[in-house]
Each structure stands twice: as structure tokens, then as C-alpha cells.
C-alpha positions as a Markdown table, in Angstrom:
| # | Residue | x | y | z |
|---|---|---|---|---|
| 1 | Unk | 177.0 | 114.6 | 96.1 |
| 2 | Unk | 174.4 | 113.7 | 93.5 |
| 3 | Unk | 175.5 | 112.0 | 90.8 |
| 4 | Unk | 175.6 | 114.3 | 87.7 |
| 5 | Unk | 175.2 | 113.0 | 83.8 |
| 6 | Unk | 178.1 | 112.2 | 81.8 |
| 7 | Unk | 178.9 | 114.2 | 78.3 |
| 8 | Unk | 181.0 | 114.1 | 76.0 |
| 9 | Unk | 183.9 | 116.3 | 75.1 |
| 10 | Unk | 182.4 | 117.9 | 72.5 |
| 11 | Unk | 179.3 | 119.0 | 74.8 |
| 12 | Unk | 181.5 | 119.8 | 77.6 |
| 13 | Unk | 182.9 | 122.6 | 75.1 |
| 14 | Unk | 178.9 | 123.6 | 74.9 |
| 15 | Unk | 178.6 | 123.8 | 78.4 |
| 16 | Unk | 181.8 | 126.4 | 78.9 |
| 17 | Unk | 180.0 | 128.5 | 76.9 |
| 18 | Unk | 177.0 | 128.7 | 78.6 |
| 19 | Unk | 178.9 | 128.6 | 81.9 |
| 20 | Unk | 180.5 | 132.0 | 81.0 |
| 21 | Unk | 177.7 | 133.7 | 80.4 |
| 22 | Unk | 174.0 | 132.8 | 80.3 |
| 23 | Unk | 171.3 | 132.8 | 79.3 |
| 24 | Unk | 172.3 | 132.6 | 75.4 |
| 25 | Unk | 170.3 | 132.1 | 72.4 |
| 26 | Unk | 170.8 | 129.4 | 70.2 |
| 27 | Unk | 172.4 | 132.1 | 67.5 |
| 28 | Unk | 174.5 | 133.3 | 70.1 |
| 29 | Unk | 176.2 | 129.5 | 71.3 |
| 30 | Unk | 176.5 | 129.0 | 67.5 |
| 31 | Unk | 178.6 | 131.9 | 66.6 |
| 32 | Unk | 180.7 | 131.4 | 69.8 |
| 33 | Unk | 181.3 | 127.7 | 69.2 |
| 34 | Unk | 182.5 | 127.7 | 66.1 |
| 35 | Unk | 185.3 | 130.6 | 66.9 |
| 36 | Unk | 187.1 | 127.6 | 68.1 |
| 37 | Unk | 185.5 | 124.5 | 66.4 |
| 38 | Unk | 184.7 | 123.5 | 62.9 |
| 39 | Unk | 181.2 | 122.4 | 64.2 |
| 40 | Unk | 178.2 | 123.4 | 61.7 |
| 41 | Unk | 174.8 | 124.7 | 63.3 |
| 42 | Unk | 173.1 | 121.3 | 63.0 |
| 43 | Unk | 175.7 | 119.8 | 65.1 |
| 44 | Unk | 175.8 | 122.7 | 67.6 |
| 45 | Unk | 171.5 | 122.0 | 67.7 |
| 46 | Unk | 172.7 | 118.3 | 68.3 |
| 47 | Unk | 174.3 | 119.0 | 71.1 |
| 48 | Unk | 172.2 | 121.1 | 73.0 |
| 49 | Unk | 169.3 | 119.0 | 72.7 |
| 50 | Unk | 171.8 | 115.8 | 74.1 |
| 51 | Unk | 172.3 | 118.1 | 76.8 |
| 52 | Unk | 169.0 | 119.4 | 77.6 |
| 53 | Unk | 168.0 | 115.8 | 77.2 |
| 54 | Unk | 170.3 | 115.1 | 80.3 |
| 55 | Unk | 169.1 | 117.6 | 81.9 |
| 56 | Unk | 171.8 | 119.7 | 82.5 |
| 57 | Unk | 170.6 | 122.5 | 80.5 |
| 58 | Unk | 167.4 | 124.0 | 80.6 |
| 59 | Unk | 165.8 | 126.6 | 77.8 |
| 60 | Unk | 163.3 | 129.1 | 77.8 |
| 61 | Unk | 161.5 | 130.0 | 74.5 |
| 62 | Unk | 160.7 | 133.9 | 73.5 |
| 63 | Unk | 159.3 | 134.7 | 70.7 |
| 64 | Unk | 160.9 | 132.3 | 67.8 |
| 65 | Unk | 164.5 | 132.4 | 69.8 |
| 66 | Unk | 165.5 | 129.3 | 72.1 |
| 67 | Unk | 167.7 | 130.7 | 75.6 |
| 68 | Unk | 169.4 | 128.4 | 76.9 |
| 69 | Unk | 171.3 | 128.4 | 80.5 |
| 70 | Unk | 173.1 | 125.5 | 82.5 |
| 71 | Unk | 171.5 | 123.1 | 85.3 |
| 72 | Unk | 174.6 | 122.0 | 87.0 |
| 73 | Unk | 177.3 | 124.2 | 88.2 |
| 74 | Unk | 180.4 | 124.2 | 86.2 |
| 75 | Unk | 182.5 | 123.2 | 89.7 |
| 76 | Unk | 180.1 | 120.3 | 90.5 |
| 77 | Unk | 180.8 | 119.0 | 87.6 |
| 78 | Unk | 184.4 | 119.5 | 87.6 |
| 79 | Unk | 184.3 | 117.7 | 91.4 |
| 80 | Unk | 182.4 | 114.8 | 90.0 |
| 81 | Unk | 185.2 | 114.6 | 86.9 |
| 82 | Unk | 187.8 | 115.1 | 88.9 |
| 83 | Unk | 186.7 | 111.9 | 91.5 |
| 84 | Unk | 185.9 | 109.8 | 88.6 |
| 85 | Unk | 189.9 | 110.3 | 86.7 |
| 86 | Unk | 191.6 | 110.1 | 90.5 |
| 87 | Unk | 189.6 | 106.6 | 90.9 |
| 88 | Unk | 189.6 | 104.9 | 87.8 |
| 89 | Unk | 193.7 | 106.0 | 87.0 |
| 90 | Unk | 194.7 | 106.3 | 90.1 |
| 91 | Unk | 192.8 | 103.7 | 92.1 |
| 92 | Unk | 192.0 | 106.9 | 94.2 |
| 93 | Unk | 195.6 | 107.9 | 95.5 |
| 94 | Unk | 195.8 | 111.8 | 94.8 |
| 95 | Unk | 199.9 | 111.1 | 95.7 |
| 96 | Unk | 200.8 | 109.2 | 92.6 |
| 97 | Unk | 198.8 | 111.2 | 90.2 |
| 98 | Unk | 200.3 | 114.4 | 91.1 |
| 99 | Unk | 203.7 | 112.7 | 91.0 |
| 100 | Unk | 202.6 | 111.8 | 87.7 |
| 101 | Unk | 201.9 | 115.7 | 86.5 |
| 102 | Unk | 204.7 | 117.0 | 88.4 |
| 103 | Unk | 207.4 | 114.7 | 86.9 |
| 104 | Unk | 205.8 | 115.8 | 83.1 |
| 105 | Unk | 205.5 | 119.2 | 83.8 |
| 106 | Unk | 207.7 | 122.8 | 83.9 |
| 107 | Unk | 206.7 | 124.8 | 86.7 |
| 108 | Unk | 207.7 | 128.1 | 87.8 |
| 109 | Unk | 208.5 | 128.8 | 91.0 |
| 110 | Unk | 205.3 | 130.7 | 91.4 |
| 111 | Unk | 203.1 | 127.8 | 90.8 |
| 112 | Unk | 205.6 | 125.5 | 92.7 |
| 113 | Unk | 204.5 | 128.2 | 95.6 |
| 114 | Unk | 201.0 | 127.9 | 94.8 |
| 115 | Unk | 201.2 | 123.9 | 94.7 |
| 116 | Unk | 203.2 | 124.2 | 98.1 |
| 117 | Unk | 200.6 | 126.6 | 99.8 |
| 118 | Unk | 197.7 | 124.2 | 98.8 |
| 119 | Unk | 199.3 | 121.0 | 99.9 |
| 120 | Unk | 200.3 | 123.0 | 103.5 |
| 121 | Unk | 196.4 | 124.3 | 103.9 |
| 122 | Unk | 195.0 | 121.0 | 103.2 |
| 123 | Unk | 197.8 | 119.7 | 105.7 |
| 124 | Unk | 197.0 | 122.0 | 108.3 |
| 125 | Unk | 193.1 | 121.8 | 108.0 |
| 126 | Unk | 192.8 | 118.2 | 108.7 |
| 127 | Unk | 190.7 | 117.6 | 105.4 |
């Protein structure tokens, strides 16, 4: 797998975004950033030229509007995040992590099922 770009929290919100829907003008990521963060415009404009910067966004220009849509897939990335937190926490092991989760966490017995079903599959595929 190639080896996607870090960013930050704050331009990981960014990227949800645009990984719900795309392409969006700058206008448009603006008003629907800051329905959930304090962030002004300039800072929003920060962050998507950080991001476009590391090339994980691209834009297209019409007319005096900026469209913007993502470069990465949002479940690369989460693959990618996902491998770095199990190595460097968990010195890899998947068993002691979810230990971890489970041990700190009310489950129903629907997502217990849904845990269960996963952990058989994987079991049974050989992976």
C-alpha cells in the first residue's frame, strides 16, 4: 500500500467533508465546517491549501470559485491510520487492543453479534 501523507485532526475534519460529497467550493466547505467548529474562513483556506499541498486534495478553478475534491480515498486512509495506532500502541497485536476497547466499552448484544460475526469470518477465511 502506498504510503499516504499525514494530517492533522483538524484537516482530517476537512477531509470528511469533502469525502461526503464532492466536488465543493470553497464557500461551500466553509459553511459546513463551521456547523461544527469554531474555525473562521481564513483558517478553513489554511487548511485546504495544507492539504492540497500534500496532495491529497486536488481543485479545479471556474470562474472566480475554487472546487475542491479529495485525492485519497477516505478507507485508504483509515487502513493506513488504523496500521499506524495497532503498531505504535499495540506493538501490532490486534488481541490486546481490542481487549483494551472491550473492557472500556457498553455493548449491546447486537454489536457483541456483530463483533462475534466479524471475528468468526476472519477466523474462517484464513486472513
Amino acid at each position: 500500500m502506498e504510503k499516504l501523507p499525514q494530517i492533522s485532526e483538524a484537516e482530517y475534519e476537512i477531509m470528511k467533508i469533502l469525502w461526503a460529497d464532492y466536488p465543493l467550493s470553497t464557500n461551500e466547505i466553509c459553511a459546513r465546517a463551521q456547523k461544527t467548529h469554531s474555525w473562521n474562513q481564513k483558517t478553513i483556506h489554511t487548511l485546504l491549501t495544507r492539504l492540497t499541498n500534500k496532495k491529497v486534495l486536488t481543485y479545479e478553478q471556474r470562474g472566480r470559485m475554487y472546487y475542491y475534491s479529495p485525492l485519497i480515498e477516505q478507507d485508504n486512509y483509515l487502513k493506513q491510520e488504523n496500521h499506524l495506532f495497532l503498531n505504535r500502541f499495540y506493538d501490532g497485536n490486534v488481541a490486546p487492543m481490542l481487549s483494551s476497547l472491550l473492557s472500556d466499552t457498553k455493548l449491546t448484544d447486537s454489536e457483541l453479534k456483530n463483533l462475534y460475526d466479524i471475528i468468526d469470518s476472519k477466523r474462517k477465511s484464513g486472513d
